[in-house]
C-alpha positions as CSV (number, residue, x, y, z in Angstrom):
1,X,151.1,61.1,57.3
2,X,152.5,58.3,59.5
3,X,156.7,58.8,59.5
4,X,159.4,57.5,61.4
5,X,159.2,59.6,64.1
6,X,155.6,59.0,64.7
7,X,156.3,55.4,65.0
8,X,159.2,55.9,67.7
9,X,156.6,58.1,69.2
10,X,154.0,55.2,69.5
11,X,156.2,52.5,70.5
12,X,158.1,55.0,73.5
13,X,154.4,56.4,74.4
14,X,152.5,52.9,74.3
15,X,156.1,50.9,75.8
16,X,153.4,49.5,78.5
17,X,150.3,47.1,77.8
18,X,147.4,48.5,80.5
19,X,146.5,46.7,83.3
20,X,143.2,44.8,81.2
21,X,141.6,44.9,77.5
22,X,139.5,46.5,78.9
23,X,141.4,50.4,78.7
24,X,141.7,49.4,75.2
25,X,139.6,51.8,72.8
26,X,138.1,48.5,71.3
27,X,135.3,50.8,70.0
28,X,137.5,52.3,67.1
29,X,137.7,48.8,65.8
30,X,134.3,48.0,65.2
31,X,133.7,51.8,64.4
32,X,135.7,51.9,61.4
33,X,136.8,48.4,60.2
34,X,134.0,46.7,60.3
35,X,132.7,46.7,57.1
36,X,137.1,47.1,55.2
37,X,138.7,44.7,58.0
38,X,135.9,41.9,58.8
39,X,137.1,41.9,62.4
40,X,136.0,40.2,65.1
41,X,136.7,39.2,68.7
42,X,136.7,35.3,69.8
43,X,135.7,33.7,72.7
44,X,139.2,33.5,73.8
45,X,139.9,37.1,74.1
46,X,141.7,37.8,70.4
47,X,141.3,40.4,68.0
48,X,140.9,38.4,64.3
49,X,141.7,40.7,61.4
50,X,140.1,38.6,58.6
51,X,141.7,41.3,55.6
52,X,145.0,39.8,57.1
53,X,145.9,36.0,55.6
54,X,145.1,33.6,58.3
55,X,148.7,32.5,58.0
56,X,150.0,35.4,59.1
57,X,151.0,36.2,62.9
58,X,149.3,39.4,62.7
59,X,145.7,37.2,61.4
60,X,144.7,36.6,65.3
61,X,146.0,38.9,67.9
62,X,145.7,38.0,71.7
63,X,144.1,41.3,73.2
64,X,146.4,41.1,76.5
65,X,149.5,41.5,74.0
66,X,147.9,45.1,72.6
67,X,149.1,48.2,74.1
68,X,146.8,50.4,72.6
69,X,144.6,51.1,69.5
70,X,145.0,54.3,68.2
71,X,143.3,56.6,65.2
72,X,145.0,58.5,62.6
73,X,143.4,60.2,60.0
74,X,142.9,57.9,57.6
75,X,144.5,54.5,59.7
76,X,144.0,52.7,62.9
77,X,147.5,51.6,64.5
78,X,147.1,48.6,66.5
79,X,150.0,49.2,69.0
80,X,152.2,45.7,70.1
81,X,155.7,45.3,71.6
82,X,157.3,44.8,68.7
83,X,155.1,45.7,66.2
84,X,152.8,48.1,65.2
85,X,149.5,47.4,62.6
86,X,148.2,49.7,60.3
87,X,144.5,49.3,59.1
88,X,143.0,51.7,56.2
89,X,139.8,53.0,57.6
90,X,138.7,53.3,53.7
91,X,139.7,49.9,51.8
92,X,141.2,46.4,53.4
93,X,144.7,47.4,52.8
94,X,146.8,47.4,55.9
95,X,150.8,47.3,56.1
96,X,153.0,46.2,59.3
97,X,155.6,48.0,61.0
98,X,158.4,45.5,63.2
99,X,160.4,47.1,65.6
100,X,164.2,47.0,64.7
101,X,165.9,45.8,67.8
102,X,169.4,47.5,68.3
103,X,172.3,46.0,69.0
104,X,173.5,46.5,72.7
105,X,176.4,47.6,74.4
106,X,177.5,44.1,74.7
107,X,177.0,43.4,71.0
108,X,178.8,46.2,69.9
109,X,182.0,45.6,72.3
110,X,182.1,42.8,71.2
111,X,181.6,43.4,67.6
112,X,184.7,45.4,67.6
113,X,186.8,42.9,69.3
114,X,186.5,39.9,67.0
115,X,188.5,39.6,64.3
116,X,186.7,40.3,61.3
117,X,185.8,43.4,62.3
């Protein structure tokens, strides 16, 4: 099961995108979301997740932007900044996690000065 901490875990191990694509384990991909995902790479270096609306930001993914791919049991986790992309291995369903940014030192000082607060 993928939790919170898991999560944190990803984004603090996978902070850094490698030096090239090419350290990505690409293979996973077209190993186990082939045939749920439809997914393909272009010509201009981006991962296209056809289950995912091509309206969506998460539909075509630049390949220099990954950090890393990584397997779960049952889910691959496409590893971004901000972001993290879960893929079913068994069925097309995939889900999104966004990074919550929190607020820094700044923000809070000066959250406690104003007047509303």
């Amino acid at each position: 099961m993928i939790t919170e901490k898991v999560i944190e875990s990803l984004y603090k191990k996978y902070k850094n995108r490698p030096e090239s694509a090419d350290e990505l384990d690409i293979a996973l991909l077209f190993e186990y979301l082939m045939d749920t995902h439809d997914i393909a790479i272009d010509d201009e270096a981006h991962l296209i997740i056809n289950s995912i609306p091509v309206g969506s930001p998460f539909h075509r993914l630049s390949l220099n932007r990954i950090h890393a791919i990584v397997e779960f049991e049952n889910k691959i986790a496409i590893v971004l900044h901000s972001s993290i992309v879960f893929l079913n291995k068994k069925d097309s369903r995939s889900h999104i996690h966004i990074r919550q940014q929190k607020a820094s030192l700044m923000d809070r000082l000066l959250g406690r000065l104003s007047p509303d607060a």
